[in-house]
MIDOSE-1310 file (N, C-alpha, C; in nm, 2 decimals, decimal comma, always signed):
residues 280
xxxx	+0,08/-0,12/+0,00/+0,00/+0,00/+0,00/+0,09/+0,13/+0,00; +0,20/+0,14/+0,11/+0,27/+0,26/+0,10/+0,36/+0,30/-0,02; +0,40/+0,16/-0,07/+0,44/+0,17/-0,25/+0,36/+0,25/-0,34; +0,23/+0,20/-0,32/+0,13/+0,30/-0,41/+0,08/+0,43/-0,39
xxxx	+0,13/+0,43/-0,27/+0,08/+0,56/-0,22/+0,21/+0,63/-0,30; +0,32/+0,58/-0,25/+0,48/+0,67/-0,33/+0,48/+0,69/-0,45; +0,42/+0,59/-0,50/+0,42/+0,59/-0,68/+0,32/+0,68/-0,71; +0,22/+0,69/-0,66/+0,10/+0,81/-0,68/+0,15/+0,97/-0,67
xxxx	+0,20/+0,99/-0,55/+0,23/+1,08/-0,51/+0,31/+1,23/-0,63; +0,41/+1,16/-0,71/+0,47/+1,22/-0,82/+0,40/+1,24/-0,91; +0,31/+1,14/-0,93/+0,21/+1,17/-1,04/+0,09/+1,28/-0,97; +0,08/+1,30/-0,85/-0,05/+1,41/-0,86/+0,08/+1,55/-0,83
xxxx	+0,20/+1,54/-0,80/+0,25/+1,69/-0,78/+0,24/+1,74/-0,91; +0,31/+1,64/-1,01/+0,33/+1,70/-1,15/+0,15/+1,75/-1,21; +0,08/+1,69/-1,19/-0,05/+1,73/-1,27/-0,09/+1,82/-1,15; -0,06/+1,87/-1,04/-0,09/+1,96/-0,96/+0,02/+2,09/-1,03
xxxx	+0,13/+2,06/-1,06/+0,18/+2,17/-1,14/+0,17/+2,25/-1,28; +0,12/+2,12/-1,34/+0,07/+2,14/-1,46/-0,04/+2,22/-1,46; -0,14/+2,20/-1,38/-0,28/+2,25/-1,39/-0,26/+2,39/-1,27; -0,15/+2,43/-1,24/-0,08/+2,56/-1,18/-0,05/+2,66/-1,30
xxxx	+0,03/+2,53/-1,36/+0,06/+2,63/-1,50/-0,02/+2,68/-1,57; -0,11/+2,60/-1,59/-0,27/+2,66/-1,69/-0,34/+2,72/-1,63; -0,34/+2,73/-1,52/-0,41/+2,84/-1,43/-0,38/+2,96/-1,44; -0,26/+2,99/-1,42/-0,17/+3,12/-1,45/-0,16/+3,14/-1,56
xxxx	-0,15/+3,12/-1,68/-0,19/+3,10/-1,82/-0,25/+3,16/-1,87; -0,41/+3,14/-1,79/-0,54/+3,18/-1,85/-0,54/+3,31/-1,75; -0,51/+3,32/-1,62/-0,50/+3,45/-1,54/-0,47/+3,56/-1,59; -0,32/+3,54/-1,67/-0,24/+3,65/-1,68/-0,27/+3,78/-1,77
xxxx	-0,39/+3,72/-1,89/-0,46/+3,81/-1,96/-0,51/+3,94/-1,86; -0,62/+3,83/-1,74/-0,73/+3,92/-1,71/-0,63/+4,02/-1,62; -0,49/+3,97/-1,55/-0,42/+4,08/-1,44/-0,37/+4,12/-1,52; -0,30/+4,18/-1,61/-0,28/+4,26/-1,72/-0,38/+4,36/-1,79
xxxx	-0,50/+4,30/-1,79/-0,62/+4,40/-1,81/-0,63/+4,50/-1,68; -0,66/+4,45/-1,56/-0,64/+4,53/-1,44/-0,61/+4,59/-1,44; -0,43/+4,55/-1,44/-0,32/+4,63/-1,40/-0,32/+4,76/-1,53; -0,33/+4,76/-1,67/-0,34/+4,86/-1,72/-0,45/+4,94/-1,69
xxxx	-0,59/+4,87/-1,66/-0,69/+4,94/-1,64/-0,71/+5,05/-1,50; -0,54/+5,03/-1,43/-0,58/+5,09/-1,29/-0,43/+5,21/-1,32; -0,39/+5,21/-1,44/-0,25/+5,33/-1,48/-0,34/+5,47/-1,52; -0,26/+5,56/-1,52/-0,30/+5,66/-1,58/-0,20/+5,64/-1,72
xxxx	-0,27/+5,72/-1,82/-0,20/+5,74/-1,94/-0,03/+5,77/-1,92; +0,03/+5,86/-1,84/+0,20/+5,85/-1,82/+0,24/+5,75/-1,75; +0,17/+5,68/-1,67/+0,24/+5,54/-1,63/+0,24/+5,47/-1,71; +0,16/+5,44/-1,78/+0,10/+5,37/-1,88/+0,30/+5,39/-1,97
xxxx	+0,27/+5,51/-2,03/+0,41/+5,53/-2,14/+0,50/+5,46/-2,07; +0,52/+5,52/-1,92/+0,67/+5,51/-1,84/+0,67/+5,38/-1,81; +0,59/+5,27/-1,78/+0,59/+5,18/-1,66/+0,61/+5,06/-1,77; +0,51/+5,09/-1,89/+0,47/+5,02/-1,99/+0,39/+4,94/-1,93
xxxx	+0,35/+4,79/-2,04/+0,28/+4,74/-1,99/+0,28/+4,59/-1,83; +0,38/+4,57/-1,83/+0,43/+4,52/-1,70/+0,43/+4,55/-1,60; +0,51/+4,68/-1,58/+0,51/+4,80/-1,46/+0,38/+4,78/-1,37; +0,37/+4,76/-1,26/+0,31/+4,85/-1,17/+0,27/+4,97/-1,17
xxxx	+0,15/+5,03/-1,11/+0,12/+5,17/-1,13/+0,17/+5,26/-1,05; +0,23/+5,36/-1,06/+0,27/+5,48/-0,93/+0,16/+5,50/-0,89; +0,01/+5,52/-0,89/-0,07/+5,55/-0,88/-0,23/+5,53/-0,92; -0,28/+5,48/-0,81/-0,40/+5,38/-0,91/-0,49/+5,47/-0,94
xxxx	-0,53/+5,48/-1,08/-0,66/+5,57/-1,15/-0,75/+5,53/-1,12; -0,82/+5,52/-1,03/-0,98/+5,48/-1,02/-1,07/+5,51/-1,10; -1,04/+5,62/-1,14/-1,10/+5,72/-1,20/-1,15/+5,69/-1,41; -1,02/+5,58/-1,41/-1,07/+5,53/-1,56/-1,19/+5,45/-1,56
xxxx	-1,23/+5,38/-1,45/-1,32/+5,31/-1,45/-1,46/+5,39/-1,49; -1,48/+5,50/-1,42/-1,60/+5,60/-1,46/-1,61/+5,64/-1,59; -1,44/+5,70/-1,61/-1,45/+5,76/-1,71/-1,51/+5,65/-1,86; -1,43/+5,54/-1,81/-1,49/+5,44/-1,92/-1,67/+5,39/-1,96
xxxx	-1,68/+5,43/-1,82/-1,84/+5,38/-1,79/-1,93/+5,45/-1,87; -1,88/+5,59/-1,85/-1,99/+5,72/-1,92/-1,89/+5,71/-2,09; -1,77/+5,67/-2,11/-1,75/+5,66/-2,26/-1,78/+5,61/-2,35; -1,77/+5,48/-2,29/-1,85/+5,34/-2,36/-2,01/+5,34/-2,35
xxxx	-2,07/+5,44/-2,21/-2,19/+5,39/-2,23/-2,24/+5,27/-2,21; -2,18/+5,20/-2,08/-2,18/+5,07/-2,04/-2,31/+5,05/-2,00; -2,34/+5,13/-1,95/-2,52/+5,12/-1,90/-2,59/+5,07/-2,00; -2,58/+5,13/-2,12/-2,69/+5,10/-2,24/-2,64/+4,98/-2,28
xxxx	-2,50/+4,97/-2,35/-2,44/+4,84/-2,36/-2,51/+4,69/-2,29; -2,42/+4,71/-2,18/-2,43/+4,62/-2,10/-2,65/+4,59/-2,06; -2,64/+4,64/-2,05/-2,82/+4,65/-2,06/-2,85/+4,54/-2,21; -2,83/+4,60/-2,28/-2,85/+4,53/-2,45/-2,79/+4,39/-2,44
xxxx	-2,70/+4,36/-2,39/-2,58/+4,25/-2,40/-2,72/+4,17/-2,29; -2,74/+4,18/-2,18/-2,80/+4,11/-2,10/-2,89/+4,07/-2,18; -2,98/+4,14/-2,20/-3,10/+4,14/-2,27/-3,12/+4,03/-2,38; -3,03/+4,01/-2,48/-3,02/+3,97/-2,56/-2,92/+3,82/-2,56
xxxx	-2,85/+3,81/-2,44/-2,78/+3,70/-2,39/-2,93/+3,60/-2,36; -2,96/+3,66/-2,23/-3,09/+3,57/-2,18/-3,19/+3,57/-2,21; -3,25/+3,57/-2,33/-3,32/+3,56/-2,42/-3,27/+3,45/-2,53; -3,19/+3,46/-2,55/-3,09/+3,36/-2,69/-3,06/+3,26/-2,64
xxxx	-3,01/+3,26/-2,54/-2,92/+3,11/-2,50/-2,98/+3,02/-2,42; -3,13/+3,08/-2,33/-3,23/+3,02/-2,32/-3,31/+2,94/-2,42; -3,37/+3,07/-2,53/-3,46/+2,95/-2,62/-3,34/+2,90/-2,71; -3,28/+2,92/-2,75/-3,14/+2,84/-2,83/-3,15/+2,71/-2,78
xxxx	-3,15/+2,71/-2,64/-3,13/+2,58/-2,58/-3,23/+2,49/-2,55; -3,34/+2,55/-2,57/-3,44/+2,48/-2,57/-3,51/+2,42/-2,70; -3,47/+2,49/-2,80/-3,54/+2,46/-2,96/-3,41/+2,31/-2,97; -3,31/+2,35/-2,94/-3,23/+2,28/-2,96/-3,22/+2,13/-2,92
xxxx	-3,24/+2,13/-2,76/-3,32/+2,04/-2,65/-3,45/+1,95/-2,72; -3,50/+2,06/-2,81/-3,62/+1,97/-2,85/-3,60/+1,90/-2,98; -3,50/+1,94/-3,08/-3,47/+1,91/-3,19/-3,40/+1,72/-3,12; -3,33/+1,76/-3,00/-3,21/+1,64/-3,04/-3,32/+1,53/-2,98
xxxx	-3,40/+1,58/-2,86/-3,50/+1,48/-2,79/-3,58/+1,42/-2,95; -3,63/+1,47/-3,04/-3,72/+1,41/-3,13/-3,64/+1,30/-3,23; -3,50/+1,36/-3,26/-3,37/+1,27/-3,34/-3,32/+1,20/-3,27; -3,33/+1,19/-3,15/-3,30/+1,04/-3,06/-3,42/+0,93/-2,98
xxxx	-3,50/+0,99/-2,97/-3,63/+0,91/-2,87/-3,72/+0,91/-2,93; -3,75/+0,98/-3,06/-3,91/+0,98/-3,15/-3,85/+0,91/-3,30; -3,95/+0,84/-3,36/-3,96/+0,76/-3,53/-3,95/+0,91/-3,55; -3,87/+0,96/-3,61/-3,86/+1,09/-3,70/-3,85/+1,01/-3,84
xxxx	-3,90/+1,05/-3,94/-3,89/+1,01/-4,09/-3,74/+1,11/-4,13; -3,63/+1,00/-4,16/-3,54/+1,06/-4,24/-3,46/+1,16/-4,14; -3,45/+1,10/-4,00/-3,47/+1,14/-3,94/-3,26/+1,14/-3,94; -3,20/+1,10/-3,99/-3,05/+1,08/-3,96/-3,00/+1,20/-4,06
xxxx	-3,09/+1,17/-4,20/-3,05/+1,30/-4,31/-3,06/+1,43/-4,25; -3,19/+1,49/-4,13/-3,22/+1,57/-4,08/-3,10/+1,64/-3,98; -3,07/+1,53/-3,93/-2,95/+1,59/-3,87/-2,85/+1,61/-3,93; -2,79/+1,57/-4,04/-2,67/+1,54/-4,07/-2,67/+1,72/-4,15
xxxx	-2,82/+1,72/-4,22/-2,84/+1,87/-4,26/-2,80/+1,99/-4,15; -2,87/+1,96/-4,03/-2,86/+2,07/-3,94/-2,71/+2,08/-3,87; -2,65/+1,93/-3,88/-2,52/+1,98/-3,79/-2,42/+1,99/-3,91; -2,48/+2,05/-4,10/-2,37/+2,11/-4,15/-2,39/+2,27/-4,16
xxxx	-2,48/+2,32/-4,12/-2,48/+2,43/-4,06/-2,41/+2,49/-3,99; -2,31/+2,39/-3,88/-2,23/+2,49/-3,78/-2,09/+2,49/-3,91; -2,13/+2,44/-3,99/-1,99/+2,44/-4,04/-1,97/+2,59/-4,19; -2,11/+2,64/-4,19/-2,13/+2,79/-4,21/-2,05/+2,89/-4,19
xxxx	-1,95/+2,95/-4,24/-1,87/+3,08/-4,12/-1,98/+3,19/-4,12; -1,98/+3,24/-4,03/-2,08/+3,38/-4,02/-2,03/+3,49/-4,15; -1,89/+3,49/-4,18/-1,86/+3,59/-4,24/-1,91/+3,56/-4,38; -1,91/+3,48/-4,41/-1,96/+3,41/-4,54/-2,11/+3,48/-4,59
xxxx	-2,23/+3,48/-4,47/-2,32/+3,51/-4,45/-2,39/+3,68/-4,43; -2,30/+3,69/-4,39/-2,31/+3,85/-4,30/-2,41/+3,95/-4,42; -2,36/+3,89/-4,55/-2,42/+4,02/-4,63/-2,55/+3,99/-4,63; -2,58/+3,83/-4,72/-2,71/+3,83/-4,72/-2,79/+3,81/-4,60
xxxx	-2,74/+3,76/-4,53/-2,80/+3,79/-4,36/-2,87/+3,97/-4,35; -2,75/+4,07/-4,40/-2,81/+4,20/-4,35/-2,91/+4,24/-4,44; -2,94/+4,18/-4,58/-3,00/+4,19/-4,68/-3,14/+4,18/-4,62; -3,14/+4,02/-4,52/-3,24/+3,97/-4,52/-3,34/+4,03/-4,42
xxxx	-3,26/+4,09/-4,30/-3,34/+4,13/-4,18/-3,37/+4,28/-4,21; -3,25/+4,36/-4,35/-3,30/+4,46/-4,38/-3,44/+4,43/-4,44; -3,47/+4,38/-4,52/-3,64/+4,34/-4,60/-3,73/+4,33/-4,47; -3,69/+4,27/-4,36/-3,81/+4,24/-4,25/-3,81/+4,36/-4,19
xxxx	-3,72/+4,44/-4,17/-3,77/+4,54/-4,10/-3,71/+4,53/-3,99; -3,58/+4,42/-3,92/-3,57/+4,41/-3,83/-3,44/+4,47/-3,79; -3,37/+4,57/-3,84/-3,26/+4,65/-3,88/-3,24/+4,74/-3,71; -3,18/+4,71/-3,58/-3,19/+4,76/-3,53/-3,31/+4,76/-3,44
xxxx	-3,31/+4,60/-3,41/-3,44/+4,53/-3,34/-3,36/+4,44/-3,22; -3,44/+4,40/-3,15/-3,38/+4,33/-3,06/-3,40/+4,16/-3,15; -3,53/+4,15/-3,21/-3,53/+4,05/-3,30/-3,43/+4,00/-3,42; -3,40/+4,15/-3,49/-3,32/+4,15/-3,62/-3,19/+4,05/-3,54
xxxx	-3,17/+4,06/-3,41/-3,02/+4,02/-3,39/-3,04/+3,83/-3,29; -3,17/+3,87/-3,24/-3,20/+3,72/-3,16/-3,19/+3,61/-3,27; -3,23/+3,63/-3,34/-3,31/+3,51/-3,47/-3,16/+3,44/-3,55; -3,15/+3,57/-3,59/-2,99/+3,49/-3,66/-2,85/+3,44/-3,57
xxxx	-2,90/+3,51/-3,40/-2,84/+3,41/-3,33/-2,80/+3,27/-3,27; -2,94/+3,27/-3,26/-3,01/+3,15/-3,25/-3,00/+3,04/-3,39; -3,05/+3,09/-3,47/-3,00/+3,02/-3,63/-2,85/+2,97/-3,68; -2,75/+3,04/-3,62/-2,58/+3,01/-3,57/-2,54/+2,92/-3,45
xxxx	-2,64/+2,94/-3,38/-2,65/+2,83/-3,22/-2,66/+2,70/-3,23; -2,78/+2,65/-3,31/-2,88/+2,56/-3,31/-2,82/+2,48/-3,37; -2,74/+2,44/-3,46/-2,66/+2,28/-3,56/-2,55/+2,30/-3,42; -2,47/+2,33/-3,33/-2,38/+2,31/-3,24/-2,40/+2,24/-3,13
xxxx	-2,53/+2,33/-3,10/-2,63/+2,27/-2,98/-2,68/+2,16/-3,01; -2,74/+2,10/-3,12/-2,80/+1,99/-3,17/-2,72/+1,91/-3,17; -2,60/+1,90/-3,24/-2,49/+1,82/-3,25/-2,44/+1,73/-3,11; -2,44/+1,80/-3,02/-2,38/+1,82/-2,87/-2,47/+1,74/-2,77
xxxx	-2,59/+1,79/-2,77/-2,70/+1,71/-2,70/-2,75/+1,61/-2,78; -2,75/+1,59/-2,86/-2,78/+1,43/-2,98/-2,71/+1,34/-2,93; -2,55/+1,35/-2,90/-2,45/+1,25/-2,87/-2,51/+1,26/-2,69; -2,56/+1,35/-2,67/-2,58/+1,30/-2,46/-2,70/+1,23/-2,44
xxxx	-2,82/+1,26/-2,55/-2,93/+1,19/-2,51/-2,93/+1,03/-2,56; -2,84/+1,04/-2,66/-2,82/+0,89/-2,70/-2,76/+0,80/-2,59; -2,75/+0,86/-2,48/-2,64/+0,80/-2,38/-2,77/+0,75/-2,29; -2,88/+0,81/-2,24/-2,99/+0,81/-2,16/-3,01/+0,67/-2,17
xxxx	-3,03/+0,58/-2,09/-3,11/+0,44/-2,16/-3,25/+0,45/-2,17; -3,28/+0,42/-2,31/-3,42/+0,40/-2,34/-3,49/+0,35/-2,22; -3,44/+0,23/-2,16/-3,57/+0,17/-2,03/-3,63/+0,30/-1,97; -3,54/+0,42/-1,95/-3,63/+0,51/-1,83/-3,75/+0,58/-1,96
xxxx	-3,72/+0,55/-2,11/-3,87/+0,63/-2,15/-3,96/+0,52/-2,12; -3,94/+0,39/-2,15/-4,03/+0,28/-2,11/-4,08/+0,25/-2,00; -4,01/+0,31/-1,92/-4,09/+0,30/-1,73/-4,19/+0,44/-1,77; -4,13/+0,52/-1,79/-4,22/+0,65/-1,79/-4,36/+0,63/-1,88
xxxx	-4,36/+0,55/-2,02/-4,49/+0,53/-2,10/-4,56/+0,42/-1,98; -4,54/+0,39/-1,93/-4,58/+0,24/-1,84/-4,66/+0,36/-1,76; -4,59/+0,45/-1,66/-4,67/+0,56/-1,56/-4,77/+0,61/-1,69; -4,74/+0,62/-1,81/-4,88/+0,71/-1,89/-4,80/+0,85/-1,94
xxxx	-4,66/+0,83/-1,89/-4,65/+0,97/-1,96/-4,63/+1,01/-2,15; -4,67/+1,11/-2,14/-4,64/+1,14/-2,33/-4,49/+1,17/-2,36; -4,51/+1,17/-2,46/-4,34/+1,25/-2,52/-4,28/+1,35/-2,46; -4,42/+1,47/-2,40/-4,37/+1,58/-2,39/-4,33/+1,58/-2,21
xxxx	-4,38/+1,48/-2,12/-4,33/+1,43/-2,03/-4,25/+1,33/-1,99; -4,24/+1,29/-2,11/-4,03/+1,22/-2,11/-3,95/+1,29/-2,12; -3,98/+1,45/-2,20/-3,87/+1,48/-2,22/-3,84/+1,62/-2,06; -3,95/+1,59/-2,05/-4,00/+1,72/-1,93/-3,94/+1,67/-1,77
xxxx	-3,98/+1,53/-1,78/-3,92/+1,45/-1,63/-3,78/+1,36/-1,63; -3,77/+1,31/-1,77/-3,68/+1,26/-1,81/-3,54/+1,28/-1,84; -3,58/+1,34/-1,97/-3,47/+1,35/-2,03/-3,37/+1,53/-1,99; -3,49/+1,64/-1,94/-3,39/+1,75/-1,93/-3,31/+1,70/-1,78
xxxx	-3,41/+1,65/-1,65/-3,31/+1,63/-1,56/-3,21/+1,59/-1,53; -3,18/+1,50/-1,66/-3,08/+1,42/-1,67/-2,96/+1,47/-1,70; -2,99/+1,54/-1,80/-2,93/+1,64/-1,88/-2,86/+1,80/-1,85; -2,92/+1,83/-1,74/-2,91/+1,95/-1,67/-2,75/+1,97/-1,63
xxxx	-2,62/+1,89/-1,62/-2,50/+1,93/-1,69/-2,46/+1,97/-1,83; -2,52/+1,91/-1,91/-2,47/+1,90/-2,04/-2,55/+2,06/-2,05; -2,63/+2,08/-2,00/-2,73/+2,20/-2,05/-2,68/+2,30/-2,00; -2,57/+2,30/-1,86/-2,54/+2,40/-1,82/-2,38/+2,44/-1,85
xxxx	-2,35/+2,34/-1,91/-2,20/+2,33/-1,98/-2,25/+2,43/-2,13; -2,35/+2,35/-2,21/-2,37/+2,44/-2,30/-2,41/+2,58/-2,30; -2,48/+2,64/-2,15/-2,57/+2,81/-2,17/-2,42/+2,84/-2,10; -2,34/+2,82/-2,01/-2,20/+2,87/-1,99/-2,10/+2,89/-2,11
xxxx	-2,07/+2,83/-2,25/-2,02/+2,80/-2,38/-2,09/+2,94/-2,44; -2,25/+2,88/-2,46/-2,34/+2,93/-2,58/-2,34/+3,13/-2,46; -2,34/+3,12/-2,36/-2,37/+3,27/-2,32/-2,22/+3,33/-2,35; -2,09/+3,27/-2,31/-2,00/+3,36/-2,39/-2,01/+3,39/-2,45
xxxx	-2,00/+3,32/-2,56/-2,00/+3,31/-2,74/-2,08/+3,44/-2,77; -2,24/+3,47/-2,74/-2,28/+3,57/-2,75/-2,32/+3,69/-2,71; -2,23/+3,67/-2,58/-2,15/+3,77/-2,50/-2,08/+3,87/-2,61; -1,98/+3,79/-2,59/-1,88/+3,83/-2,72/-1,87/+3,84/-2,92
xxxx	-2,01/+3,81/-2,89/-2,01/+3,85/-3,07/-2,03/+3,99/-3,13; -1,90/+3,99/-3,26/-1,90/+4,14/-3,29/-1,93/+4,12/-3,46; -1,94/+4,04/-3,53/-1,95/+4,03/-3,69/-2,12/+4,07/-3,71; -2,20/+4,00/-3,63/-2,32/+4,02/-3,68/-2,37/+4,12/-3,63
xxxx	-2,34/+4,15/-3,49/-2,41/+4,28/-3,42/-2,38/+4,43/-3,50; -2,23/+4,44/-3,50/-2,20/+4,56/-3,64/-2,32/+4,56/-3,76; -2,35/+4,44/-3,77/-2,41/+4,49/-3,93/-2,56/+4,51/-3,88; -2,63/+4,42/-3,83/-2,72/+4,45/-3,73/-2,76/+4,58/-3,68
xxxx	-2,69/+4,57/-3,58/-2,74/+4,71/-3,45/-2,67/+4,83/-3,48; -2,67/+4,89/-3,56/-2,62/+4,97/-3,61/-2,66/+5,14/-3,54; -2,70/+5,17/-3,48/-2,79/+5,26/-3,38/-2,72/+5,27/-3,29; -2,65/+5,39/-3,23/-2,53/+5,30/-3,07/-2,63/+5,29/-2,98
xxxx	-2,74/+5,34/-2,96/-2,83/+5,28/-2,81/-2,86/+5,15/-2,83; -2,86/+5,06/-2,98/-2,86/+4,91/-2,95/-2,74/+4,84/-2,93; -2,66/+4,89/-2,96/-2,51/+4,81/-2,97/-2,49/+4,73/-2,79; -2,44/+4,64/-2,80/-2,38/+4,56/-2,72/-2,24/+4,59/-2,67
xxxx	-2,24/+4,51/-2,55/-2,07/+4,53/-2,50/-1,93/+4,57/-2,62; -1,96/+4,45/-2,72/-1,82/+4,45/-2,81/-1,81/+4,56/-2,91; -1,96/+4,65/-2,92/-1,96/+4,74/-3,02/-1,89/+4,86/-2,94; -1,93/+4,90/-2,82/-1,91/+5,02/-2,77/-1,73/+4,99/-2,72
xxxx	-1,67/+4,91/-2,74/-1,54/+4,96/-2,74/-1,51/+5,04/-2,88; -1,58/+5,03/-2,97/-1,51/+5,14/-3,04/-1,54/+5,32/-3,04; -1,60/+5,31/-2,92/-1,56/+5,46/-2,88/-1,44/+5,49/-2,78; -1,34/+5,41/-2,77/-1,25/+5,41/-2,73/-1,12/+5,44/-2,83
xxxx	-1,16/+5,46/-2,95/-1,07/+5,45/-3,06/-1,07/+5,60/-3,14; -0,95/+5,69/-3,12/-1,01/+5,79/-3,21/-0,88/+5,82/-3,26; -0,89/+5,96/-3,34/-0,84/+5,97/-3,48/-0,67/+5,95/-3,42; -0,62/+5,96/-3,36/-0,46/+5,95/-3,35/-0,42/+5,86/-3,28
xxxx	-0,53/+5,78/-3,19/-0,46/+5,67/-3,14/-0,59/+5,65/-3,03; -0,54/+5,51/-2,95/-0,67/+5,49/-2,86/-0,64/+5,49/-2,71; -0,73/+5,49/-2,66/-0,75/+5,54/-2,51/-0,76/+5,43/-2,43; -0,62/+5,30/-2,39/-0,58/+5,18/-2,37/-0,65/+5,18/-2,24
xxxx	-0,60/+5,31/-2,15/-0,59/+5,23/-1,99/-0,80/+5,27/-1,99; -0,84/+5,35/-2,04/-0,98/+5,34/-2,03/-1,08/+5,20/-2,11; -1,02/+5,15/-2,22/-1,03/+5,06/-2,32/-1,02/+4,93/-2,26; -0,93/+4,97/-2,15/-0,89/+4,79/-2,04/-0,98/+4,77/-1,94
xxxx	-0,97/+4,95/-1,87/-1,17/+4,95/-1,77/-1,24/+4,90/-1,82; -1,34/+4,90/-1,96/-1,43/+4,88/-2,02/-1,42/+4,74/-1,99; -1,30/+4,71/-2,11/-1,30/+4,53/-2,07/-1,33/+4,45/-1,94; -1,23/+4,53/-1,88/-1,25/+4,43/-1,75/-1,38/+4,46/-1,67
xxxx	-1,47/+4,54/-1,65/-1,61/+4,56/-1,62/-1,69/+4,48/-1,73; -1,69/+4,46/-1,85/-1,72/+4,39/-1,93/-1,74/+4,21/-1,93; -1,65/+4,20/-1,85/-1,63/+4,05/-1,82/-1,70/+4,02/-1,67; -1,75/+4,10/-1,61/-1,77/+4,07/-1,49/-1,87/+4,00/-1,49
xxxx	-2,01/+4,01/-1,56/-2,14/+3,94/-1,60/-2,10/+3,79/-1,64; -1,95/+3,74/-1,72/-1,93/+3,65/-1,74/-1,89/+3,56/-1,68; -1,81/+3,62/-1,58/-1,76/+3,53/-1,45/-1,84/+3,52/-1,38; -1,99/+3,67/-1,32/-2,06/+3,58/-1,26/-2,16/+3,46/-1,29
xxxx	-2,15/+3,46/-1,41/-2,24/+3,35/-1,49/-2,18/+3,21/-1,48; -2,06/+3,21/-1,51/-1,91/+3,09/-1,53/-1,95/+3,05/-1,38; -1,90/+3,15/-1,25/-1,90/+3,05/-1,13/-2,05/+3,05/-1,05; -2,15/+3,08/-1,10/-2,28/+3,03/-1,05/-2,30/+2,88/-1,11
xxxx	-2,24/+2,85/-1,24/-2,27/+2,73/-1,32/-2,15/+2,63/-1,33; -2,05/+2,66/-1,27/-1,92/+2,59/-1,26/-1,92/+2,49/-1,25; -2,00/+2,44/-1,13/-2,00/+2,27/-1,04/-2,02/+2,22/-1,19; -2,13/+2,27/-1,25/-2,30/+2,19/-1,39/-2,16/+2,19/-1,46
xxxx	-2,08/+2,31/-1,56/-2,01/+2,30/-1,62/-1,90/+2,20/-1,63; -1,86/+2,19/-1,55/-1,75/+2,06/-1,50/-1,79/+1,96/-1,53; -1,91/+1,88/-1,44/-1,94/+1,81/-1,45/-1,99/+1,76/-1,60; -2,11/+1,84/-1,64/-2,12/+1,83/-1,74/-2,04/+1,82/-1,86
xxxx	-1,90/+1,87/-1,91/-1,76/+1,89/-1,99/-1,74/+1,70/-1,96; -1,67/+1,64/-1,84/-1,69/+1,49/-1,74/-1,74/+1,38/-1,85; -1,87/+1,41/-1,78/-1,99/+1,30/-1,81/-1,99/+1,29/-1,97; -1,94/+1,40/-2,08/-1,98/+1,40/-2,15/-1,84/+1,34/-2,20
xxxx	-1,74/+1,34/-2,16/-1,60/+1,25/-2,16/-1,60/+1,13/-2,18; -1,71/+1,13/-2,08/-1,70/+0,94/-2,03/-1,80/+0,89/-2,12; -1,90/+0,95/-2,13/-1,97/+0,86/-2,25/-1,98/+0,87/-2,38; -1,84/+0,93/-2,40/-1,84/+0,94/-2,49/-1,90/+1,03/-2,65
């Protein structure tokens, strides 16, 4: 036993270092955002970007607030976050429950159609996309921008929960038809509770993602009272150069919504990323 315990022991420091190192890794962006976000512009020149501040600017943080217009932003970004990544996940939720647990006719072609959709680049798209929401009218809508989000979402999401629900064993829909339940209470008692990692791994994924989208909202929301987070950094940009240590406030207030999103759903996320390891 105390052999295995010795022979163990080098194996967890090294992957205890390794996963030290990826930690600090992925850190070093956001303390570098900080740290410039807390310089004044001459520390900024003098200290560069490494330096330490002689003096912490508190003061960019406001300034950024009222520059960017983070209120309206960030207002829009919410808005439009949880609205999308909810029903995203649920049209999605329903597509994969019907291509795994229901006789769908043709029902393997159907998918194989929808999951070549993620393989679409947006950029490809963007014109006749603006073409198209320009004819509806939806040019600076909270719609114009939900729909073709969701439409970009849905073959990734589908793809993703297809391979989890296929893992479910059929016996628990066959206990549940035996109680009398329908389809739409297999998939209501059954299949989401089951699934409630995989689902929270994906609105943790699928809420960055649209967090941070800037190709379609540009053409889109074109109005700055609709613009979202990624649009209003470009009032940080002006004719001779741009306004970094205010530009790093923005960001790093900008992320805050994300991280509290990331660790309210962490345990689900983990686990969920896991489970979906193991089965494959």
């Amino acid at each position: 036993m105390r052999e295995r315990i010795a022979r163990s022991d080098p194996v967890k420091v090294v992957l205890w270092i390794t996963l030290l190192a990826i930690a600090v890794i992925w850190v070093t962006p956001v303390f570098f955002i900080l740290l410039t976000a807390l310089k004044s512009k001459p520390d900024l020149i003098n200290t560069g970007a490494f330096g330490l501040p002689t003096e912490i600017a508190w003061e960019n943080f406001t300034k950024a607030w009222d520059r960017g217009d983070l209120a309206t932003t960030i207002r829009n970004s919410v808005i439009i976050s949880f609205i999308k990544v909810p029903l995203g996940i649920f049209i999605s939720a329903l597509a994969a429950f019907a291509l795994t647990r229901l006789k769908v006719p043709l029902g393997k072609v159907a998918l194989a159609v929808i999951v070549m959709g993620a393989m679409i680049p947006v950029q490809v798209a963007l014109a006749p996309l603006f073409r198209l929401v320009l004819n509806l009218g939806l040019i600076n809508q909270y719609a114009g921008i939900l729909l073709p989000y969701i439409a970009f979402g849905v073959p990734f999401q589908v793809f993703l929960l297809t391979a989890y629900f296929k893992a479910i064993p059929r016996e628990l829909d066959e206990a549940a038809r035996i109680d009398g339940a329908s389809a739409w209470g297999i998939f209501r008692r059954v299949i989401i509770p089951l699934s409630v990692p995989a689902l929270a791994a994906l609105f943790v994924l699928d809420f960055v993602s649209t967090w941070n989208e800037f190709g379609m909202a540009l053409v889109i929301l074109q109005r700055q009272d609709m613009w979202t987070v990624p649009l209003s950094l470009q009032n940080f940009k002006g004719q001779f150069g741009n306004n970094y240590v205010e530009m790093n406030a923005a960001i790093f207030m900008s992320i805050i919504p994300v991280m509290v999103v990331y660790l309210l759903l962490q345990r689900y996320f983990v686990s969920g990323l896991t489970t979906g390891a193991v089965k494959g």
